[in-house]
C-alpha positions as CSV (number, residue, x, y, z in Angstrom):
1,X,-22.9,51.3,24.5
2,X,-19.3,51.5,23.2
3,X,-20.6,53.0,19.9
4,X,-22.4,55.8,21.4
5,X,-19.4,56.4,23.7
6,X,-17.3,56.6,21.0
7,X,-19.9,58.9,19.1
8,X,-20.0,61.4,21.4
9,X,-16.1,61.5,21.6
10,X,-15.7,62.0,18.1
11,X,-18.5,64.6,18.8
12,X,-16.6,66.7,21.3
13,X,-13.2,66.0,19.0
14,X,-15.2,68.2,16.1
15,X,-15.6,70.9,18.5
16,X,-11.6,71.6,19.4
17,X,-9.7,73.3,17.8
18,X,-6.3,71.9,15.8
19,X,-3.8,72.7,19.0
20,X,-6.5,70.6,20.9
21,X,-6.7,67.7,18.4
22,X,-3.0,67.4,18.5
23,X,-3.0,67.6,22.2
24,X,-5.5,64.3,22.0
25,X,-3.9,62.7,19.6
26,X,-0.5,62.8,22.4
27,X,-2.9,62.0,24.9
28,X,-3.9,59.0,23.1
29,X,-0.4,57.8,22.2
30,X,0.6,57.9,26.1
31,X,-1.9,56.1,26.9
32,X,-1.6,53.5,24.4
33,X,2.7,53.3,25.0
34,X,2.0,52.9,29.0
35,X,-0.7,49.9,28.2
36,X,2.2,48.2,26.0
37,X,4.8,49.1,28.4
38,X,2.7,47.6,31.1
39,X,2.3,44.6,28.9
40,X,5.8,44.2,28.3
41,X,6.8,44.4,31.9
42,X,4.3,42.0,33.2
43,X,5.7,39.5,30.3
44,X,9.4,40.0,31.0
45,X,8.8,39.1,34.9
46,X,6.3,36.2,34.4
47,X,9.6,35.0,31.7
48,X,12.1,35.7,34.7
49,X,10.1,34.0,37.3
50,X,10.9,30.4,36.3
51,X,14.7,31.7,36.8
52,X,13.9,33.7,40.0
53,X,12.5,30.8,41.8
54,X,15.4,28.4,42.7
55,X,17.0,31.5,44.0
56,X,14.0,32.8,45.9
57,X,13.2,29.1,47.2
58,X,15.9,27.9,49.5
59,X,16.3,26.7,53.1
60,X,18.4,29.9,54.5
61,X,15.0,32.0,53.1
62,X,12.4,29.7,54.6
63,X,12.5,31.9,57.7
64,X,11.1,34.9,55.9
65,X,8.6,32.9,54.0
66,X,6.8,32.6,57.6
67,X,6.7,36.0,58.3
């Protein structure tokens, strides 16, 4: 299935004009830095958590835990 899919992209890609290629290729870029700058967030809090959690976990915010 993926290598049809990705058939018929390069298909439609043939069809564009340059401007249009470039606009894809900066399409694809984004998409590819907001994946890795997901990635990175979602590593730098799972790396803080450890950290965050004897400041989260205390008696005085217990309360708010039951809410």
């Amino acid at each position: 299935m993926q290598t049809q899919q990705i058939e018929q992209v390069v298909q439609k890609l043939q069809a564009l004009t340059p401007n249009r290629i470039n606009e894809v290729e900066d399409f694809i870029d984004f998409l590819s830095q907001r994946d890795s700058d997901r990635q990175l967030t979602q590593a730098a809090m799972a790396a803080s958590e450890p950290a965050l959690n004897t400041v989260w976990d205390n008696a005085d915010d217990a309360e708010y835990d039951k809410l």
